[in-house]
C-alpha positions in Angstrom: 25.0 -18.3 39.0 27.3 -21.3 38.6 25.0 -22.6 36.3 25.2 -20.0 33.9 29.2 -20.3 33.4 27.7 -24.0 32.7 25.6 -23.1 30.4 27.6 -20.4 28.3 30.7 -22.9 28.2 28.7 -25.8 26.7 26.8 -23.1 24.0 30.1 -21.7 22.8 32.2 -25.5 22.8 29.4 -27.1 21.4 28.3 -25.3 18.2 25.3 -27.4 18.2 22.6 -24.9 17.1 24.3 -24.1 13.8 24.8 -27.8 12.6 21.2 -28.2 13.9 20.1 -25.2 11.7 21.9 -26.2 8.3 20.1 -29.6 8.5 17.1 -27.9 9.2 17.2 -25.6 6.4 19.1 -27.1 3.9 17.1 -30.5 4.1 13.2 -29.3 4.7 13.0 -25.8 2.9 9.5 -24.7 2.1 8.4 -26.5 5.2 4.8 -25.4 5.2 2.7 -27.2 7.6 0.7 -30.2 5.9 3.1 -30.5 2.8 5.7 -33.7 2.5 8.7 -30.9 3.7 6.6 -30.3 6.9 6.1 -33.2 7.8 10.0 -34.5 7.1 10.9 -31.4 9.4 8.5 -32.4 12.1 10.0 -36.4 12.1 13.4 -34.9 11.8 13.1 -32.6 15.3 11.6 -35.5 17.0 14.1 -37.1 16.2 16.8 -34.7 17.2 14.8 -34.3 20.8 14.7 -38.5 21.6 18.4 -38.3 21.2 18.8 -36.3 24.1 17.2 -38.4 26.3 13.5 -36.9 26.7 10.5 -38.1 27.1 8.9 -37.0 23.4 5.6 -36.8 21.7 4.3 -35.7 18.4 0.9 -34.3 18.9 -0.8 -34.2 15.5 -3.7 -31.8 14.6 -5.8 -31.7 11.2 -6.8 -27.9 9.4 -8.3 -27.0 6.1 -4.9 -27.2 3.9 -4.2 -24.2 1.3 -0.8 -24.4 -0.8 -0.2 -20.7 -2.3 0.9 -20.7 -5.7 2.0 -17.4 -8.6 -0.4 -15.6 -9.6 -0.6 -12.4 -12.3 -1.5 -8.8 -12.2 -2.3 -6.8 -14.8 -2.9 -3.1 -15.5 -3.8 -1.2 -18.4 -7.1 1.3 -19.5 -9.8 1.3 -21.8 -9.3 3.1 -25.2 -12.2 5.2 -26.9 -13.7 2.3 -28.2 -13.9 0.6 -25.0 -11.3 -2.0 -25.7 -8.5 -2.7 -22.3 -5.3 -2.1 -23.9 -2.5 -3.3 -21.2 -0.1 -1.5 -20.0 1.9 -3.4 -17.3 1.8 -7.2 -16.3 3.7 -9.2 -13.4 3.7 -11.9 -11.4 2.1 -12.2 -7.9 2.4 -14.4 -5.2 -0.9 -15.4 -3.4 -1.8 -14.7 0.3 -2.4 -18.1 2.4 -6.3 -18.7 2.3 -6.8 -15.8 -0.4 -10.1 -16.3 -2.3 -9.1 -18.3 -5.7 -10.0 -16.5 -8.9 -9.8 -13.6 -11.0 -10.9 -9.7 -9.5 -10.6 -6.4 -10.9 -11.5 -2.6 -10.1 -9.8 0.5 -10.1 -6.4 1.3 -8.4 -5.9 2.6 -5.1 -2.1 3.3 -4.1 -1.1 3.8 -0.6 2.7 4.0 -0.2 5.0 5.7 1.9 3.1 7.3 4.5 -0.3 6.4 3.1 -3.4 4.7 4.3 -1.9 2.0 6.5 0.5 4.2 8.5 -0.9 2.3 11.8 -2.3 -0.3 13.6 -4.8 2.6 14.9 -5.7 4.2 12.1 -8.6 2.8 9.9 -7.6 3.2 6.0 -9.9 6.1 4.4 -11.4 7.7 0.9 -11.1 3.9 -0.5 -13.2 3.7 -3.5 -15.6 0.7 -3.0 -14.3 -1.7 -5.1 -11.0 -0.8 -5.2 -7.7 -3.2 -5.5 -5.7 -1.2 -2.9 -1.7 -1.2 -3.5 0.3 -0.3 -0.4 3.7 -0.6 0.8 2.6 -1.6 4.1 1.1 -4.7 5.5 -2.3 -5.5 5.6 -4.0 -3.2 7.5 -6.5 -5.8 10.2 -9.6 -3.0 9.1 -9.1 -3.9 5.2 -10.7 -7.1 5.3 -13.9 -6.2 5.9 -14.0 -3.2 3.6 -15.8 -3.8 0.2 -12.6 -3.4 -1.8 -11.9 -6.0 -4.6 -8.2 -6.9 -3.6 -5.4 -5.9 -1.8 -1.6 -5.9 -3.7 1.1 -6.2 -1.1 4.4 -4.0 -2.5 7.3 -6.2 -0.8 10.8 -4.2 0.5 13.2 -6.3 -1.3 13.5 -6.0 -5.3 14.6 -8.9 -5.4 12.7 -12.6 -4.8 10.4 -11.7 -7.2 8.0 -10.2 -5.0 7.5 -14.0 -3.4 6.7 -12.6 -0.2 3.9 -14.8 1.7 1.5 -14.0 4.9 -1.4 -15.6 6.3 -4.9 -14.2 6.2 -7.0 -16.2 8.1 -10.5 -16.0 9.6 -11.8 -19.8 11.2 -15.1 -17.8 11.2 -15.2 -18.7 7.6 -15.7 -22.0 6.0 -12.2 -23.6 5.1 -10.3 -20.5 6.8 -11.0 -18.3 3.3 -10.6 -14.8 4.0 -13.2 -12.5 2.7 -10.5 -10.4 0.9 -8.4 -11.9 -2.0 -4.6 -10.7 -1.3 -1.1 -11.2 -3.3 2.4 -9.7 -3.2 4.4 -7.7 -6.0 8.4 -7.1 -6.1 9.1 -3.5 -5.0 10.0 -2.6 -8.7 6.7 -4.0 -10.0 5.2 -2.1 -7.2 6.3 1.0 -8.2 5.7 0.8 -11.3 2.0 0.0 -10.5 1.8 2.9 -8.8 3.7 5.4 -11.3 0.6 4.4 -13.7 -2.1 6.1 -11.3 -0.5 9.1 -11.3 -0.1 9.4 -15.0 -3.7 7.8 -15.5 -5.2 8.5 -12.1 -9.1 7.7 -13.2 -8.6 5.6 -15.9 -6.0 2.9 -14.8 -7.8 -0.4 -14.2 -6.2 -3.7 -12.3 -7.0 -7.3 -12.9 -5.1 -9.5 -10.3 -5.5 -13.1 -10.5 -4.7 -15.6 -7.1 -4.0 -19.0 -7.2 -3.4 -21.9 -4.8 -4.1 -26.0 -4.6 -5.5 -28.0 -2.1 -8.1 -25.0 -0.8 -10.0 -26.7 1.9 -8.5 -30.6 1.9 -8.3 -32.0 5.0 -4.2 -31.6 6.3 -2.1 -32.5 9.1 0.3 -30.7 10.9 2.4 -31.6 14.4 3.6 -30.3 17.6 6.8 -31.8 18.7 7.1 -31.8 22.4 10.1 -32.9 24.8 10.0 -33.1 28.3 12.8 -32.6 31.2 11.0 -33.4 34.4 10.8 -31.9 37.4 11.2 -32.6 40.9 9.2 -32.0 44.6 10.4 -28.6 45.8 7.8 -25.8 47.3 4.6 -25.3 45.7 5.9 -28.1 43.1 5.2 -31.7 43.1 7.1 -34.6 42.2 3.8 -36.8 40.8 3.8 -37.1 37.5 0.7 -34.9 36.2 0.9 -32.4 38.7 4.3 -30.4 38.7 4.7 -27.0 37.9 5.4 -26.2 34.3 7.6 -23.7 32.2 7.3 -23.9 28.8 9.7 -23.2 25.9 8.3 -23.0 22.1 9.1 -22.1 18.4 7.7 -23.0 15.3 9.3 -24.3 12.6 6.9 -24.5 9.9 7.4 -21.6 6.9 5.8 -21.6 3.6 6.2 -23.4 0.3 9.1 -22.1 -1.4 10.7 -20.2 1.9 13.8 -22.1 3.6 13.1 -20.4 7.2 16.5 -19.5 8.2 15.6 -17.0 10.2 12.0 -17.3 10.5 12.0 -19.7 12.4 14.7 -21.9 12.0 17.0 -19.9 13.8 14.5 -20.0 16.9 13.8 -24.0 16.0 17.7 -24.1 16.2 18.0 -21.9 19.9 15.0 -24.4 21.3 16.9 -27.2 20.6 20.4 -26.5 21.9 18.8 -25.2 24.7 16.7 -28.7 26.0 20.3 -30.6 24.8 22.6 -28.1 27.9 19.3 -28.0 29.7 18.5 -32.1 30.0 23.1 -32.2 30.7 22.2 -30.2 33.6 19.0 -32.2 35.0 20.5 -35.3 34.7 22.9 -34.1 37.8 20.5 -32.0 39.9 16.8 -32.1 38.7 14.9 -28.8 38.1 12.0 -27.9 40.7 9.9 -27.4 38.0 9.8 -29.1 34.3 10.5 -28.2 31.0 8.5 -28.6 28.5 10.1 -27.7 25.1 7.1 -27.2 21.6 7.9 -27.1 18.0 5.0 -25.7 16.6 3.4 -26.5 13.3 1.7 -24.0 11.6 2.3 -20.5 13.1 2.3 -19.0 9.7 -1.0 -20.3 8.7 -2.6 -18.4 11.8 -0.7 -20.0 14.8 -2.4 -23.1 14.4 -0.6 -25.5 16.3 0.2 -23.1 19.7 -3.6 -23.1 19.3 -4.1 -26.4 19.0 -1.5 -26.7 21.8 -3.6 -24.6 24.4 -7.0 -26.7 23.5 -5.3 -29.9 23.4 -3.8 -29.0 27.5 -6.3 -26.7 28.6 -6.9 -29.0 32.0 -3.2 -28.5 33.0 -2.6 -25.0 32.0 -3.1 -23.6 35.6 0.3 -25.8 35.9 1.7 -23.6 33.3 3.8 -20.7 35.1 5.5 -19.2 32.6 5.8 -19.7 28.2 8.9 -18.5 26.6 8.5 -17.6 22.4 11.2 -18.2 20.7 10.1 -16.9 17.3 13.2 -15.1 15.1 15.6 -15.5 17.3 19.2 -14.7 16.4 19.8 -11.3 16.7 22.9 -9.5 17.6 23.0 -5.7 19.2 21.7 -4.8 22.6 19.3 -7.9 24.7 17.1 -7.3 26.7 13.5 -9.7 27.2 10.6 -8.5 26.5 7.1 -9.4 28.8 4.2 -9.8 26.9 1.6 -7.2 28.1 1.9 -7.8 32.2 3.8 -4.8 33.3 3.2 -5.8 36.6 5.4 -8.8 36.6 8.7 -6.9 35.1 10.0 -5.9 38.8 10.0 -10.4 39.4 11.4 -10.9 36.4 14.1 -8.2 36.2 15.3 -9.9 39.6 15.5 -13.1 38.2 17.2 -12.3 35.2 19.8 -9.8 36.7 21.8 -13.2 36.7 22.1 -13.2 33.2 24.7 -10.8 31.9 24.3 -10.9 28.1 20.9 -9.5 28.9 22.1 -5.5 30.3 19.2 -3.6 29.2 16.1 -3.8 31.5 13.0 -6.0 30.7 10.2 -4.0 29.0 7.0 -4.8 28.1 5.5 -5.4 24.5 2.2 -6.7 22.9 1.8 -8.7 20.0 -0.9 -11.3 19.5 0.8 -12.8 15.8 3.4 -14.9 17.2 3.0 -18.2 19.5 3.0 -16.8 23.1 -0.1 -15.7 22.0 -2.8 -18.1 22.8 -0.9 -19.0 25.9 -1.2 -15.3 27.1 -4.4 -15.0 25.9 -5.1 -18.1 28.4 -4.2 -16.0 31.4 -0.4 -17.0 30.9 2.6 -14.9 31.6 4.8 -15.0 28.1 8.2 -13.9 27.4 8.9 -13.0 23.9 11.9 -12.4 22.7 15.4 -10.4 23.3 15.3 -7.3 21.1 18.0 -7.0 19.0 18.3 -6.4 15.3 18.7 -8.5 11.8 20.5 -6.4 9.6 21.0 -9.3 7.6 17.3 -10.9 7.2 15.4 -8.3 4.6 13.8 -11.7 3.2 11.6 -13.0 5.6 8.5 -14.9 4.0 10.2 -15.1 0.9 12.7 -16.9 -1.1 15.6 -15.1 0.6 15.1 -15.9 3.7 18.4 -18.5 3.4 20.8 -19.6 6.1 23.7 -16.7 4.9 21.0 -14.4 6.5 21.5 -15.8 10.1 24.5 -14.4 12.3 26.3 -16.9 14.1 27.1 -14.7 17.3 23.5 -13.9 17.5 22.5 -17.4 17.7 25.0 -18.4 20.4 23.8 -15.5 22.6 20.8 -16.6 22.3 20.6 -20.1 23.2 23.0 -18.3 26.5 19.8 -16.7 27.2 17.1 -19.0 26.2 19.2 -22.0 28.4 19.9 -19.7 31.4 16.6 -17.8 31.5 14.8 -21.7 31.5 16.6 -22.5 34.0 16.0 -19.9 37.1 12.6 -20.2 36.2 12.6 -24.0 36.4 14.6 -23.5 40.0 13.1 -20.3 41.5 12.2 -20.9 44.9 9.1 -19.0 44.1 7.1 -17.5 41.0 5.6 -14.4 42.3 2.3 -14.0 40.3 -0.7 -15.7 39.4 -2.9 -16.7 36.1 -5.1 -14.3 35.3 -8.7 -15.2 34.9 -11.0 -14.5 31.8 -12.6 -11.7 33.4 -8.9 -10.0 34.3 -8.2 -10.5 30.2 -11.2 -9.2 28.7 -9.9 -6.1 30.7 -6.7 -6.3 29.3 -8.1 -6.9 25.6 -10.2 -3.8 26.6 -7.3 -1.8 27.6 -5.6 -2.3 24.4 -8.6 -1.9 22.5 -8.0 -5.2 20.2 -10.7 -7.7 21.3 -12.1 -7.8 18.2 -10.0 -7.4 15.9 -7.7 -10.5 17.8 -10.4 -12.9 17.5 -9.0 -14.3 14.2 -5.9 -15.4 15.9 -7.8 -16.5 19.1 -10.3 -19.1 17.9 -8.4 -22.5 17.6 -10.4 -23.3 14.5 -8.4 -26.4 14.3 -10.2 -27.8 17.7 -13.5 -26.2 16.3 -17.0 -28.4 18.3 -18.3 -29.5 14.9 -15.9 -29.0 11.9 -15.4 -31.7 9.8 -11.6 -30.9 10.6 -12.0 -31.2 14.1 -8.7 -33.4 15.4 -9.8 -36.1 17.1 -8.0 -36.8 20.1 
């Protein structure tokens, strides 16, 4: 397509998405939705988006607010006389909306190939009352175990084991989790671990978590910006009633994590993408509009997406397609990536054959801990993603997650994409599929055998009939 020699020209002249990134980065790190950085970050892409031209609107949303702080973990037995003699101390990093306070019990290590080897399997033999260790993420069917903790062992040595991830269940009160949860550097982790083998039924953990602000009312923001669309087809020109592809990222991370490539590199790709995107419409308007989301709060539990959905959900059956744009940046082999509608590849793979940088055929993938997520669940097709690797970006969640960790070629190709791939959806003649109804997803939840275990990412707690956090808007 013309439009795509357009497109890549501008990207590669412009350099925009770096210098958009470095400000990003370098002046809001720790943006964590509801803290003075995330809310600098949110004024600063608004901004960035009115001086391109578009229509633009911060749509604020309240949640109960949770800053994580250091915590400690000790290990150590009891001597004959029933004293605790310690034998290993280090510091921890608490989980967002981990229970506050102090918890012990015996160790339970699970590294390398050990309890948490899958999303399918269910961890086993745990002792009740157990602080489980493990080298893997949180397995989804540890939070309701009776276990006393769970001790994250991170992959990098270094950051001081800083690594951060939301557990979050709106069922509760405040968003607390019903299992207190920290992180340990990968040496400390280890060395956790070498003690239950020399003292395998004697070795004792306390772990202590630690946050401010549990449960005060905060306030996070989507930033939206708009290129209109104009009468063609099943489109309409009145304002309120034309089709709608949308385009997000969030560009919240967490106190003490500058984001560079989670998601500031994505943050970066939505932006230079609206600025070539809004060149282009102000020649020939699209036949569909644009609507381009920064979204607060994905790391919290994708908070703001959710809130997002509730705020629109009487103009989502304008919604034809969402685009997630969530660690972007990648270099190696693209190809996109539909989320969980196999029968849609063969329409996409036509549209997108335009798009050389993208060689490898579109696929199919599932994930519900991103922000296409509440849109799909919605009955929305969602594209996330363009494969790809970081070699770079060991440090995500954590300290090291700094702007040296973001490859500039990967970038560029990616706001290519991102830009070009908005576009033939925003001008297709025609969209060949439909929203799927509530009945058609609880058969797909079904299929993939995740209803329940989704529902804490589905609930928009932040829109919640009857919490005293409810938004009001």
């Amino acid at each position: 397509m013309d439009a795509y020699k357009v497109i890549a020209g501008e990207a590669v002249c412009s350099s925009q998405a770096g210098k958009f990134l470095e400000r990003l980065v370098n002046d809001f790190p720790g943006r964590q939705c509801g803290t003075a950085e995330g809310i600098k970050a949110g004024s600063f892409i608004l901004d960035s988006f009115r001086t391109l031209g578009l229509n633009v609107r911060r749509e604020p949303f309240s949640f109960p607010g949770y800053v994580q702080e250091d915590g400690r973990v000790s290990a150590g037995i009891y001597d004959e006389k029933g004293a605790f003699r310690e034998l290993f101390s280090c510091r921890t990093r608490t989980y967002i909306y981990s229970p506050v306070g102090h918890f012990s019990g015996p160790l339970a290590v699970a590294v390398q190939d050990g309890l948490a080897s899958s999303q399918n399997d269910a961890p086993m033999n745990i002792q009740e009352g157990a602080i489980v260790l493990s080298d893997r993420m949180l397995h989804p069917k540890l939070l309701h175990r009776k276990i006393s903790a769970f001790i994250y062992i991170t992959p990098e040595s270094a950051g001081g084991g800083r690594y951060t991830a939301s557990i979050i269940d709106r069922l509760s009160e405040n968003f607390i989790s019903p299992l207190p949860a920290c992180s340990v550097g990968n040496q400390d982790g280890r060395k956790l671990a070498a003690l239950q083998q020399r003292y395998p039924h004697q070795i004792k953990v306390r772990v202590v978590t630690a946050a401010s602000s549990a449960g005060t009312p905060f306030e996070g923001a989507n930033i939206t910006a708009v290129i209109p669309g104009k009468a063609a087809g099943a489109c309409s020109s009145k304002e309120g009633s034309e089709e709608i592809i949308a385009a997000g990222s969030h560009y919240d991370s967490f106190s003490g994590v500058p984001g560079a490539t989670d998601n500031g590199a994505g943050t970066a790709v939505l932006f230079e993408a609206a600025r070539i995107l809004a060149q282009l419409a102000a020649g020939k308007p699209n036949k569909r509009a644009i609507h381009f989301i920064s979204f607060d709060g994905e790391e919290l539990g994708l908070l703001g997406s959710s809130f997002y959905v509730k705020r629109h959900e009487n103009e989502l059956n304008r919604y034809r397609m969402m685009v997630n744009l969530d660690c972007t940046g990648k270099i190696g082999p693209k190809r996109l990536r539909v989320h969980a509608w196999p029968e849609i590849i063969p329409a996409i793979s036509r549209l997108t054959a335009q798009i050389p940088l993208t060689g490898e055929a579109v696929g199919s993938w599932y994930s519900y801990r991103s922000d296409h997520f509440p849109f799909w669940r919605q009955g929305i097709p969602t594209i996330y993603g363009y494969d790809g690797f970081q070699p770079l970006a060991g440090g995500q969640h954590t300290p090291n997650d700094t702007l040296d960790k973001v490859i500039p070629d990967g970038l560029l190709s990616d706001v290519i994409i991102t830009a070009s791939l908005l576009y033939l959806l925003a001008n297709a003649d025609e969209l060949p599929w439909n929203r799927r109804n509530p009945e058609e997803m609880t058969g797909v939840f079904n299929e993939y055998g995740i209803l329940e275990e989704s529902r804490r990412f589905a609930d928009p707690g932040v829109c919640r009939t009857g919490s005293k956090y409810n938004s009001q808007h």
